[in-house]
N, C-alpha and C positions, 0 to 999 in steps of 0.2 A: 504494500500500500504506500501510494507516495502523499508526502504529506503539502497541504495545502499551505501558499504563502500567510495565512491566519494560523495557521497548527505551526509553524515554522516560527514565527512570530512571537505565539503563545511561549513554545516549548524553550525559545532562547530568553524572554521574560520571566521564564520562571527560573530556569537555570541561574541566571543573574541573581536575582531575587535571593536565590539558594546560596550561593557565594558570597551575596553580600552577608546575609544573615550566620554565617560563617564565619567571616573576617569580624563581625561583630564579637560575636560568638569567642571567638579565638581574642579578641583584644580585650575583651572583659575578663577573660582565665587569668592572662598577663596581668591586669592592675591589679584582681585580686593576691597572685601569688604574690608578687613584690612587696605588697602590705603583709602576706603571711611574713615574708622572709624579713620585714621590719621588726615583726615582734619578735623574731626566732633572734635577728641579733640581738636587740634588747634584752633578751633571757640568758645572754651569754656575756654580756658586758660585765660580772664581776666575776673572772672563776677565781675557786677556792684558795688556787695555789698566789694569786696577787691579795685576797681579802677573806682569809680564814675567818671561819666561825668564832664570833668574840663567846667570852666568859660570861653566859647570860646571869649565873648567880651571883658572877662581880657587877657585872651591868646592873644589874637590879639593886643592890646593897650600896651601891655609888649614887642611881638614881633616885632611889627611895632617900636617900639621905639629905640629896637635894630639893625634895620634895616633889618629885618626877617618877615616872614609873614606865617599864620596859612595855607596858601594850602600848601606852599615846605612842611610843616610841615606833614601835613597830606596827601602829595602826596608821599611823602618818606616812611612813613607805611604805604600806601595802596600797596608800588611795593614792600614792603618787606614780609607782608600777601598775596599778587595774585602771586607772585613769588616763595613764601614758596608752597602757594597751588600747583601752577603749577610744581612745581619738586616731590613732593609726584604723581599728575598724570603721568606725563613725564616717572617716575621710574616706575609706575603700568600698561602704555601700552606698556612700553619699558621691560622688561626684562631681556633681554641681557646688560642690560646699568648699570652701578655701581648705586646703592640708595646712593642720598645724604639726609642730614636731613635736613629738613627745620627750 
């Protein structure tokens, strides 16, 4: 069956169509991975061997003493890390929206 100049027409409109929606497809994988691979360095920016685990029951007995306490402590960098994280995703489903750095 030979195909008519409309069926010829049709078939390279949709191929197109198919391609583009592809390349879409395909550039949206990329932005997301790049923001996975932001957090992934982020989670790697202290290792052990530069910033050992400190003496949390001296930490504690130093802070308490000061009238501080080892959770503000570590409750202040945990919403500084989940909020870092969270603006690297916020910016990778958002796009339209400025990238801030975490």
């Amino acid at each position: 069956m030979v195909e008519t100049p409309e069926q010829h027409y049709d078939n390279v409109t949709a191929e197109l169509r198919s391609k583009h929606r592809l390349h879409a497809a395909e550039a949206e994988i990329e932005r997301l991975s790049e923001a996975l691979e932001r957090i992934v360095q982020w989670s790697e920016a202290y290792p052990l061997d530069l910033f050992p685990e400190p003496d949390f029951q001296r930490a504690h007995e130093v802070l308490t003493a000061h009238g501080m306490t080892v959770d503000a402590i570590s409750a202040s960098a945990m919403r500084h890390v989940v909020e870092g994280a969270g603006n690297i995703a916020r910016a990778a489903l958002s796009p339209e929206e400025p990238e801030s750095d975490a």
